[in-house]
ZAZA-133039 format. One line per 3 residues: number of its first residue (from 1); their letters; for each residue x, z, y of C-alpha. Coordinates in Angstrom, 2 decimals. Layout:
N
NUM) a) X,Z,Y  ...
//
This chain:
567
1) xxx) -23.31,3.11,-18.44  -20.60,0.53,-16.81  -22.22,0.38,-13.83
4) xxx) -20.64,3.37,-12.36  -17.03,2.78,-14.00  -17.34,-0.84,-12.89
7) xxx) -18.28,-0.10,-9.29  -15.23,2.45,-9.27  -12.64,0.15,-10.29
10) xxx) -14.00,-2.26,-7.87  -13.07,0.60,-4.41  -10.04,0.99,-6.28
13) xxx) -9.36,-2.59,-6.09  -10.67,-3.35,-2.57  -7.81,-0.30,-1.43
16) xxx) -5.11,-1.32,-2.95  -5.47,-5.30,-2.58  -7.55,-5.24,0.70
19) xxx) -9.76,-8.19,-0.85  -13.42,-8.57,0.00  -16.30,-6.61,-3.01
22) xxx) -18.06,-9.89,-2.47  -15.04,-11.80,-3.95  -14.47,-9.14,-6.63
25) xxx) -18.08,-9.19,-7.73  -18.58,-12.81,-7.80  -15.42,-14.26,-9.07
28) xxx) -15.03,-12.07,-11.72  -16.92,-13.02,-15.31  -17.87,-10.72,-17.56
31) xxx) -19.23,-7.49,-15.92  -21.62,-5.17,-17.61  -23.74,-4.64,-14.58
34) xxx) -26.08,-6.78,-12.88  -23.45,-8.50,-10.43  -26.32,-7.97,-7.61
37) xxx) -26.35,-3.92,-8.55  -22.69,-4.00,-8.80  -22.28,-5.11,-5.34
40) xxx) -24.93,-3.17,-3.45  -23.66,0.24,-5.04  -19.97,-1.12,-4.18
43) xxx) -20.61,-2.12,-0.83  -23.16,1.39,0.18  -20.74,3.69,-1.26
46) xxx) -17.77,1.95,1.09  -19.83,1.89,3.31  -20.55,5.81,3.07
49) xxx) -17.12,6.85,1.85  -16.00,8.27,5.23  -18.74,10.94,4.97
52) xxx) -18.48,11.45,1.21  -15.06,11.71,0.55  -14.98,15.08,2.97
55) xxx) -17.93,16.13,1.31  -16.17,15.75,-2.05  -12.85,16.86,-0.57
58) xxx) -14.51,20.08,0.69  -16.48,21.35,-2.40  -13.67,20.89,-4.60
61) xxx) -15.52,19.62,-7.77  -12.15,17.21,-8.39  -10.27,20.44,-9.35
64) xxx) -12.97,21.12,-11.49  -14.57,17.63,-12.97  -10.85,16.38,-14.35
67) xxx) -12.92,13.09,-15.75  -13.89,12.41,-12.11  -11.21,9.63,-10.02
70) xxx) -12.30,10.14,-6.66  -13.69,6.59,-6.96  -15.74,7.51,-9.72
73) xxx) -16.91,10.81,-7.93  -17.68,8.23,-4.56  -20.31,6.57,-6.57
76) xxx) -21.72,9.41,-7.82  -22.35,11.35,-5.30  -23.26,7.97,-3.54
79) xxx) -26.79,7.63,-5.47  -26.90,11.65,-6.18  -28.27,11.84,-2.59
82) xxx) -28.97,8.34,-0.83  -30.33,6.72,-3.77  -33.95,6.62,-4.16
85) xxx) -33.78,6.43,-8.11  -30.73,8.77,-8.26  -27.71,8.20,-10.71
88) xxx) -28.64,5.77,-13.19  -28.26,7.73,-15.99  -29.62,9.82,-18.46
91) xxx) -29.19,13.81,-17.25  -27.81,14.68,-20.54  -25.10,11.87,-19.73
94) xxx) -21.44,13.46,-19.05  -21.38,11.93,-15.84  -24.53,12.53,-14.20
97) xxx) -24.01,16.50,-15.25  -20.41,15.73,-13.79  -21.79,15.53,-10.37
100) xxx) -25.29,16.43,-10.31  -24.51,20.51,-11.79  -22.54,20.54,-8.39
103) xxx) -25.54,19.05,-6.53  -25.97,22.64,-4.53  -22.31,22.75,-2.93
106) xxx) -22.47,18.98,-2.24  -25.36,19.23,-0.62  -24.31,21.99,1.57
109) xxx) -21.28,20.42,2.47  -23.55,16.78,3.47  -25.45,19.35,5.66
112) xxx) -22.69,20.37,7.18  -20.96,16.63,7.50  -24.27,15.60,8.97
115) xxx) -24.49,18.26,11.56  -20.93,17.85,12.74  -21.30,14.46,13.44
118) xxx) -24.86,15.72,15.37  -27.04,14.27,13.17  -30.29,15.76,13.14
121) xxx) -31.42,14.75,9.57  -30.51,12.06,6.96  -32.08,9.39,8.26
124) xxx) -30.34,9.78,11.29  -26.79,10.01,9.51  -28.11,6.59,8.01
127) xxx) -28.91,5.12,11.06  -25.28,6.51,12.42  -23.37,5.18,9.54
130) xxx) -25.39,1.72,9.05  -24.36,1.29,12.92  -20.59,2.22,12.63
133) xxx) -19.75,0.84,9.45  -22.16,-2.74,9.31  -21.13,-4.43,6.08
136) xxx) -24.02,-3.74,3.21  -24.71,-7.77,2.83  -22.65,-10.90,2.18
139) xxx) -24.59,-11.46,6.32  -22.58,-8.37,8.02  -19.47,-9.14,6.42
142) xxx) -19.47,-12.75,7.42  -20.56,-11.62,11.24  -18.04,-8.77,11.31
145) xxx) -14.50,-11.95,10.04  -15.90,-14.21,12.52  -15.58,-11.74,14.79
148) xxx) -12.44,-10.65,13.64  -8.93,-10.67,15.30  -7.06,-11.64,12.53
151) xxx) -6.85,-14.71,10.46  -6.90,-15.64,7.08  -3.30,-15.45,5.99
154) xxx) -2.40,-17.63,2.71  0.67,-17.81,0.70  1.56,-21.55,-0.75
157) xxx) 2.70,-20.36,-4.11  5.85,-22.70,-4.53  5.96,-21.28,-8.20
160) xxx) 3.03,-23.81,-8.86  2.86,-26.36,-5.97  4.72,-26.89,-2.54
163) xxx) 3.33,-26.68,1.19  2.92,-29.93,1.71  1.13,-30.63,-1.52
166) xxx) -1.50,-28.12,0.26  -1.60,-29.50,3.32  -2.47,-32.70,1.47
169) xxx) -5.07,-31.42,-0.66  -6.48,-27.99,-0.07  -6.15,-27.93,3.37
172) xxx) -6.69,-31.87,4.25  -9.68,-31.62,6.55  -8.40,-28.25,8.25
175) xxx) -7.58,-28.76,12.44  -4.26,-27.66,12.89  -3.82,-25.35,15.98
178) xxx) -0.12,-24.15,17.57  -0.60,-20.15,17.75  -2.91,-17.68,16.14
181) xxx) -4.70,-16.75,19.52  -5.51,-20.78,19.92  -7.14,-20.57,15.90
184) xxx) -9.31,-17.44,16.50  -10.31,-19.06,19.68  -10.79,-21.72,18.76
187) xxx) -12.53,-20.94,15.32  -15.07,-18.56,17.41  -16.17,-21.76,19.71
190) xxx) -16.54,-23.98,16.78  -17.52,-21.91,13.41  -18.05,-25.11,11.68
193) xxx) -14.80,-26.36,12.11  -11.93,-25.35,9.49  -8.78,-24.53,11.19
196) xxx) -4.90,-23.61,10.44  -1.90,-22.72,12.04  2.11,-22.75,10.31
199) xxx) 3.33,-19.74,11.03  6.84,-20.03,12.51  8.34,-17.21,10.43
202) xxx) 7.59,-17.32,6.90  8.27,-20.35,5.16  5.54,-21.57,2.72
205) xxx) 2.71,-19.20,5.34  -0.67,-20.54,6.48  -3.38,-18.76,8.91
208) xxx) -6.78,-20.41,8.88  -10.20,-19.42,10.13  -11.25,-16.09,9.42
211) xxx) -14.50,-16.83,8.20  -13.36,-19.30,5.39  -13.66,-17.99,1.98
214) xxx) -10.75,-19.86,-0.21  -11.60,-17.85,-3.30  -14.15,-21.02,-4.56
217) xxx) -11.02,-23.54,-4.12  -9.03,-24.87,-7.29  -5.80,-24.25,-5.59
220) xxx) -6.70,-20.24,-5.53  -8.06,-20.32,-9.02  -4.97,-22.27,-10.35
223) xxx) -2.26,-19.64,-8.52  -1.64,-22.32,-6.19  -2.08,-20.18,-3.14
226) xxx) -2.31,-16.39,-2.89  -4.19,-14.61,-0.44  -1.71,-12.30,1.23
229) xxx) -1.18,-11.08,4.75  1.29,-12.49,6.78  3.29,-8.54,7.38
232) xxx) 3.37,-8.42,3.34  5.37,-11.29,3.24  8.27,-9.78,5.15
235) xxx) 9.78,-7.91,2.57  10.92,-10.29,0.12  11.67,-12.81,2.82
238) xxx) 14.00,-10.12,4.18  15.72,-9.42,1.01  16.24,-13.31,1.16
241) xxx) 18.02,-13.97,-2.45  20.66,-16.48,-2.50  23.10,-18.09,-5.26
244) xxx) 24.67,-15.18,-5.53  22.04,-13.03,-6.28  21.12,-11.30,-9.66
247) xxx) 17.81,-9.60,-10.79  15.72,-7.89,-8.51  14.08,-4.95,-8.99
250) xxx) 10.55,-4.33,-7.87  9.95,-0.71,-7.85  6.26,-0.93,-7.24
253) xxx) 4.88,-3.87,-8.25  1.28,-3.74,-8.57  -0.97,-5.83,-7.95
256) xxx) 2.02,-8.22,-7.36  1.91,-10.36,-4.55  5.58,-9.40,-3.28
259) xxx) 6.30,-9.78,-7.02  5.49,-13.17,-7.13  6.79,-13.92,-3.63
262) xxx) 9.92,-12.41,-4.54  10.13,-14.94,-7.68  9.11,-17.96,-6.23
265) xxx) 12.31,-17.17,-3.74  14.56,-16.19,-6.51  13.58,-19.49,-8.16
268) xxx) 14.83,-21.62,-5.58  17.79,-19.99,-4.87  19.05,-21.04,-8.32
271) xxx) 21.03,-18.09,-9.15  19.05,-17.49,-12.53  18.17,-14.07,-11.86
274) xxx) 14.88,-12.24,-12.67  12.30,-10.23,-11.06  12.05,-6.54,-13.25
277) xxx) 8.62,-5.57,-12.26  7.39,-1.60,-12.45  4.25,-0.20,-12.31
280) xxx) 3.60,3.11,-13.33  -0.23,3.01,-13.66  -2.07,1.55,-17.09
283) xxx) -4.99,0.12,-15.24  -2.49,-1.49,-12.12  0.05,-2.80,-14.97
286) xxx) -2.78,-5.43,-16.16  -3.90,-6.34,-13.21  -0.04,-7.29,-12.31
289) xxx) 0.67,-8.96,-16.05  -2.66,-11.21,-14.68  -1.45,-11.87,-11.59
292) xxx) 1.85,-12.96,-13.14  0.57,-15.13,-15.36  -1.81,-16.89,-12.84
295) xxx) 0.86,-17.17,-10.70  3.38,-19.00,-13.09  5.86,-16.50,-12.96
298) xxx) 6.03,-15.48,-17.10  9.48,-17.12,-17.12  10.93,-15.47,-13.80
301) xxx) 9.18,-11.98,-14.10  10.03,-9.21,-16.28  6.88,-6.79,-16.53
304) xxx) 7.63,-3.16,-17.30  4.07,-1.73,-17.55  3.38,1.58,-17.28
307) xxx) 6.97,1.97,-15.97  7.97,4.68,-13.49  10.76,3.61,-11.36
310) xxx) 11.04,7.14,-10.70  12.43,7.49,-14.48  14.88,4.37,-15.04
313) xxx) 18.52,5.03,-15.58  20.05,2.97,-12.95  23.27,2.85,-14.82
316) xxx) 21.57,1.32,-18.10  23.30,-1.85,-18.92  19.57,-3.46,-18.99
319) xxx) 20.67,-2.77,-14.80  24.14,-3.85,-14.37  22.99,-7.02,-13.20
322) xxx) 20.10,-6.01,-10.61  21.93,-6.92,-6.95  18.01,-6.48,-5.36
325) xxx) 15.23,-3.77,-5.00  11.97,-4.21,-3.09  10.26,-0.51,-2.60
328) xxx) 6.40,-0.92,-1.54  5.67,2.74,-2.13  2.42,4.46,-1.81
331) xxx) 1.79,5.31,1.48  -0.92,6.80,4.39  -2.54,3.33,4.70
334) xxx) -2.58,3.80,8.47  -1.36,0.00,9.63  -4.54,-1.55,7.20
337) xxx) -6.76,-3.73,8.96  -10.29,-1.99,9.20  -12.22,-4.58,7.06
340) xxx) -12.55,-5.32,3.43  -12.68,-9.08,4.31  -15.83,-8.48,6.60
343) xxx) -15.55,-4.86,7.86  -15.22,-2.20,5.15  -12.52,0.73,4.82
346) xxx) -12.74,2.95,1.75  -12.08,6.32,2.39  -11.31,8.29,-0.77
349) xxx) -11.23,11.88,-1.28  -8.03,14.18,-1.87  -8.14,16.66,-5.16
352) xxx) -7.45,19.45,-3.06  -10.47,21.15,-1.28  -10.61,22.33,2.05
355) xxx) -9.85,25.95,0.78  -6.70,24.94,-0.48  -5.53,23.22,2.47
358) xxx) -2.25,24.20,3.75  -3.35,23.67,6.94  -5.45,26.70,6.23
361) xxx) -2.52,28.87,5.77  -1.04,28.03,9.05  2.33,27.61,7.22
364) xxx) 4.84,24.30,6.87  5.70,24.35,3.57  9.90,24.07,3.80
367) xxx) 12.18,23.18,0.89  15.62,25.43,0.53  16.60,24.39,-2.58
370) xxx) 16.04,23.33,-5.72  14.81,26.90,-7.04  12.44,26.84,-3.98
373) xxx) 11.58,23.12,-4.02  10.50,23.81,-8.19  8.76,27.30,-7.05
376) xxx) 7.02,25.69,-4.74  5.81,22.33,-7.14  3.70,25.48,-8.98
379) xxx) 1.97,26.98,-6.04  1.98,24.50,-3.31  -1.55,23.34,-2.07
382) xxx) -0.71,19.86,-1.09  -2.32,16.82,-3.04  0.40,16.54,-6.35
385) xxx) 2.13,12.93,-5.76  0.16,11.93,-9.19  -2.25,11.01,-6.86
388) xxx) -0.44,9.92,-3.92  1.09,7.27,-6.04  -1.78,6.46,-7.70
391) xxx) -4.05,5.55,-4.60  -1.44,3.50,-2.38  -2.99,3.31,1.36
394) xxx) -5.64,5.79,0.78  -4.10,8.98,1.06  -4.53,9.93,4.47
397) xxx) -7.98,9.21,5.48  -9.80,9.06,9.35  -11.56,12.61,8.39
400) xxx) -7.85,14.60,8.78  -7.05,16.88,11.48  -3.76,16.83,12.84
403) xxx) -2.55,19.65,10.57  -3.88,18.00,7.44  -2.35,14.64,8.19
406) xxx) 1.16,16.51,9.37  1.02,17.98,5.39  0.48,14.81,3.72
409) xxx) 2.59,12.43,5.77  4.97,15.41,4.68  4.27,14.95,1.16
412) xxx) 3.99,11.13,1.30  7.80,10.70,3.17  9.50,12.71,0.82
415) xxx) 8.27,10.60,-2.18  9.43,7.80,-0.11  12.93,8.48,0.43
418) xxx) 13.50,10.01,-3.46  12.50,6.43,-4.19  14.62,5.37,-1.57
421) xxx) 17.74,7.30,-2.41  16.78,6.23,-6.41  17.38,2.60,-5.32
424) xxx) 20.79,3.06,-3.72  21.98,4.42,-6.80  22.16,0.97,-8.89
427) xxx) 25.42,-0.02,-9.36  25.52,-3.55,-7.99  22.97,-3.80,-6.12
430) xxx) 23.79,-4.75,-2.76  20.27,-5.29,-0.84  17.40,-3.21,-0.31
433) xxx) 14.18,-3.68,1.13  11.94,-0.96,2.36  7.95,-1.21,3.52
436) xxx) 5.14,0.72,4.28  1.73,-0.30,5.41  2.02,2.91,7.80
439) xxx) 2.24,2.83,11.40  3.73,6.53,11.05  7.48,6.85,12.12
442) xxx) 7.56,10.16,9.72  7.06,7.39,6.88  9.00,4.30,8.42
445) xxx) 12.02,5.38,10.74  12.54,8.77,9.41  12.98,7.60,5.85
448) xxx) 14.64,5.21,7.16  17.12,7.66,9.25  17.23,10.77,6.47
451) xxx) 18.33,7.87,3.50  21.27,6.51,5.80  22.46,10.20,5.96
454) xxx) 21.85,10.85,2.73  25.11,11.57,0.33  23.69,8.56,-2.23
457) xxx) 24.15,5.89,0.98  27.35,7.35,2.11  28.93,7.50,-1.40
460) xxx) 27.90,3.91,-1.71  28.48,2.38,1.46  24.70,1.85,2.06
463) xxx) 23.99,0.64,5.78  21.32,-0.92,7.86  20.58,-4.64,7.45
466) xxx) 21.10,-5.62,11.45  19.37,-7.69,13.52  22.50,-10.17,13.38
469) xxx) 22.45,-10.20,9.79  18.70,-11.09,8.85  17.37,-13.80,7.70
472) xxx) 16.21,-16.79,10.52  12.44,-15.79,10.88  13.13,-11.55,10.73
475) xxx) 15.64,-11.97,13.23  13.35,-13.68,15.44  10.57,-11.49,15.47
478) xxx) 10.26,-9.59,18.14  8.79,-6.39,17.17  11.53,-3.90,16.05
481) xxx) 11.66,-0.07,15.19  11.16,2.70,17.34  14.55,4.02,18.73
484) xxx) 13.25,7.50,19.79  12.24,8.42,15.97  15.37,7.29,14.84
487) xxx) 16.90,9.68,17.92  14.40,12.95,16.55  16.19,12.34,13.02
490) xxx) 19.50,12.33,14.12  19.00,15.30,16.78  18.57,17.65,14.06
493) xxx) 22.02,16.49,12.54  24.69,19.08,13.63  27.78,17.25,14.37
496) xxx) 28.95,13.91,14.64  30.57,13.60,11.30  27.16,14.72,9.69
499) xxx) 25.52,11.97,11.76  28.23,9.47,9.89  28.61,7.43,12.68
502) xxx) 24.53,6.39,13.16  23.42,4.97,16.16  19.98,4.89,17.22
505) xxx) 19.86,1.94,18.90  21.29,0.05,16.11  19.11,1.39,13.33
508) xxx) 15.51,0.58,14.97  17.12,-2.59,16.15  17.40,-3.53,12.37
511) xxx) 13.68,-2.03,11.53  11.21,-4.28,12.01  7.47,-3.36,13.13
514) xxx) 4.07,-5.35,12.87  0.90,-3.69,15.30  -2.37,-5.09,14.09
517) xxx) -3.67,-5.00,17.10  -0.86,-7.50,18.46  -1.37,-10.82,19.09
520) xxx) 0.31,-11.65,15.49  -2.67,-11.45,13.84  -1.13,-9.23,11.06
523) xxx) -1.59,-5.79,9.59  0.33,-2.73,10.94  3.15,-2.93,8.74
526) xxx) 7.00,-1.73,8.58  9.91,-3.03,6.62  14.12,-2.28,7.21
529) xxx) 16.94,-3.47,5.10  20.28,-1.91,3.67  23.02,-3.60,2.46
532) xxx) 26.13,-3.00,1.11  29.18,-4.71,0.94  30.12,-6.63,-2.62
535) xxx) 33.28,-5.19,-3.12  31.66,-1.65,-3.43  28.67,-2.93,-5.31
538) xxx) 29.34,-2.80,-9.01  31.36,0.55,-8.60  29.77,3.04,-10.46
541) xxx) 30.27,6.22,-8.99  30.21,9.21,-11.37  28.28,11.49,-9.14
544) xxx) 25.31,10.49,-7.77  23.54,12.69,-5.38  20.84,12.93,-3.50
547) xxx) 18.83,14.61,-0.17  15.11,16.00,0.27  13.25,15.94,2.99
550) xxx) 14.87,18.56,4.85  18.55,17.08,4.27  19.12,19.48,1.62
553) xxx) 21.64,17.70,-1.11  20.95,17.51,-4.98  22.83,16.13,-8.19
556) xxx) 21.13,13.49,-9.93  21.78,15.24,-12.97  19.09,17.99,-12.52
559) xxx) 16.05,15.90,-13.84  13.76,18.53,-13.52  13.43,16.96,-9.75
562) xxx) 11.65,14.24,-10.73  9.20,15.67,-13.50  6.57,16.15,-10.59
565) xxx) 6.09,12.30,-10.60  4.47,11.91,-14.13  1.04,11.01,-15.17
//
């Protein structure tokens, strides 16, 4: 049955994009299931997910059902118990045995997930959750935007049409206010009136009313405009191509709205390069090839599908050309808004159970070198970066304990700056742009911090894009990095020539910070920049090296180091 398949790819969807299940129901022709069915199982098992996923997590039957995504095993186990037909299926059906021949553990672990949260019985877990986590109707989503403190951000895609052709047509009958806090004001007093604000930073950036839904417009259906948050649009603004820039590199590109951003800049700045799109993931490669053609990049964008970045040869003459990389890896999630449009945060489930925590062992795993680091890839506990990469934002979820979150943040950052280090070691490229939807310094200035010192950046001349040197609306926002996590990094650095020269204040000067809780109206969000000089771009160095997470140097030659990332 699709039903179950459907409503899984759905969560996956509303994670990774942050896009309401009422706009990826009802805009979308073609599904199996009864759209109405679709959405109520969608919306419930979001709604639940917090609860589930650590029941999931904790009985461990994703170790043991290898057909079960933890979306998959979310819906499941969503109508296993709080269903009043049960899964929708046939008990002879591979899926319903998939979860339902587990149904004693799972329900022990629901027990004890209800009883820790000092709920006396189901009903009363319902009443719990249906209070904390309002959002089962088209109604609660509505009442939870309107109430929301952040806007609608929209991208004019200048690919297709320009800002002022929007503001002429779209957006004709919209009020225009001067700040965010004047639109959500003023969009609270008067719901019925559509407002809009430019935003001084990003060129080609609107914020209207909250409570507008812009997915019914011809200029959304067209690619005219793309719904993206205002923090998302830092990073290829940042990397800013010019005339002299060549192709760009994004490392992961899925679903593609810095993709396209990052094209409709390169466009304009007439230096005929291309964007050379990755994804490693089948299912996230189509959804970027369709967001590529509905934007009207085909001509600009280069789509490598099912493309680890992890695994190009930087030195490949396909490369000698790329002067740009924008690196949007998978990360803890932490600096998402807490709505799917209207109030829903899916919480997904890790493959490891609570038995194989590391946490558990009381131990941090440490990495010597490379014997150790590959010793340790058999035995280690923590969730295998298959998965962290897979589910971007959803790794670290509001059920981990300090411990727990310490180990993945841990596993997360040390994907980050191999991808990091990767990108430094393309021959001409002279910019790089690096984000995170985390508000964790372990994955934003520490990254940051351990790639600077990293043998890769020094071989290569790699440095921080400064304050001084970004582009007109970065260097006027106000927000920057965190100097004392840049200090922590460079504290454990014995001696000033190992520190190469780094000062703190100078490297969270150049980072740049978003709080979603800030008058800004964005996302929490993170993005720095590294340049190089030209005259050492294009200089191929015949030993590239590289650092883990500890500091601990490696030759890029030893490929076994990256064999962990595979499907």
């Amino acid at each position: 049955m699709a039903l179950y398949h459907e409503a899984a790819d759905i969560l996956k969807s509303v994670g990774i994009r942050n896009v309401s299940v009422k706009s990826l129901v009802y805009t979308k022709k073609g599904w199996k299931s009864d759209p109405k069915t679709l959405f109520a199982l969608s919306t419930e098992s979001a709604k639940w997910s917090e609860v589930l996923a650590e029941v999931i997590e904790k009985s461990g039957i994703l170790k043991i059902e290898k057909q079960l995504t933890p979306e998959l095993a979310l819906v499941l186990v969503h109508d296993l118990f709080l269903s009043k037909r049960g899964i929708a299926l046939p008990a002879s059906h591979g899926l319903h045995a998939s979860a339902s021949r587990h149904k004693v553990r799972l329900s022990a672990e629901l027990t004890k997930a209800r009883l820790r949260r000092g709920c006396a019985s189901l009903d009363q877990l319902r009443t719990e959750v249906n209070q904390n986590r309002s959002g089962g109707s088209a109604d609660a989503e509505n009442q939870k935007t309107a109430a929301s403190k952040h806007p609608r951000w929209v991208r004019v895609n200048t690919l297709k049409s320009t800002f002022q052709d929007q503001l002429d047509t779209t957006f004709a009958e919209y009020t225009q206010t001067s700040d965010i806090p004047g639109l959500l004001q003023a969009s609270h007093l008067d719901p019925d009136t559509k407002y809009l604000c430019q935003d001084r930073h990003v060129p080609d950036l609107l914020a209207i009313s909250p409570q507008i839904d812009l997915t019914t417009t011809k200029a959304y259906k067209q690619g005219q405009i793309i719904l993206q948050d205002k923090a998302s649009c830092f990073p290829a603004y940042l990397l800013n191509p010019d005339e002299d820039s060549g192709d760009i590199v994004d490392a992961c590109a899925a679903p593609g709205n810095k993709t396209t951003h990052t094209a409709a800049l390169l466009s304009h700045s007439g230096s005929g390069g291309k964007v050379v799109a990755c994804e490693k993931d089948a299912l996230r490669s189509l959804t970027l090839i369709k967001m590529t053609r509905l934007a009207g990049g085909e001509k600009i964008i280069a789509v490598k599908a099912k493309q680890d970045f992890m695994k190009l040869d930087p030195s490949a003459k396909e490369f000698a050309n790329v002067t740009g990389l924008l690196l949007d890896p998978s990360c803890s999630g932490s600096g998402i808004v807490g709505r799917d449009e209207g109030g829903l945060v899916v919480h997904l489930p890790s493959t490891m159970s609570s038995s194989e925590d590391p946490a558990a062992r009381g131990k941090k795993r440490k990495r010597q070198n490379i014997k150790s680091s590959r010793a340790e890839s058999k035995t280690t506990t923590t969730a295998p970066q298959e998965e962290v990469e897979e589910h971007p934002a959803l790794a670290v979820t509001a059920t981990d304990n300090g411990d727990k979150l310490a180990a993945r943040l841990e596993n997360l950052s040390g994907f980050q700056l191999r991808l990091l280090q990767r990108a430094m070691s393309f021959p001409a490229a002279r910019r790089i742009t690096y984000s995170t939807c985390s508000i964790h310094a372990e994955e934003n200035e520490h990254v940051v911090v351990k790639a600077l010192l990293s043998p890769v950046a020094r071989e290569r001349g790699w440095r921080i894009m400064s304050r001084g040197k970004q582009v007109e609306g970065m260097k006027a926002w106000e927000l920057r990095g965190w100097r004392s996590a840049c200090d922590a990094v460079l504290d454990e650095v014995d001696g000033e020539i190992a520190r190469d020269g780094l000062d703190a204040s100078e490297v969270a000067e150049g980072c740049i910070r978003c709080d979603k809780g800030s008058g800004e109206g964005t996302m929490g969000f993170f993005v720095a920049g590294f340049v190089r000089d030209a005259a050492v771009a294009g200089v191929s160095d015949k030993v590239g090296s590289f650092a883990d997470n500890n500091g601990v140097a490696h030759k890029e030659e030893d490929q076994e180091e990256w064999n962990g990332f595979d499907d």
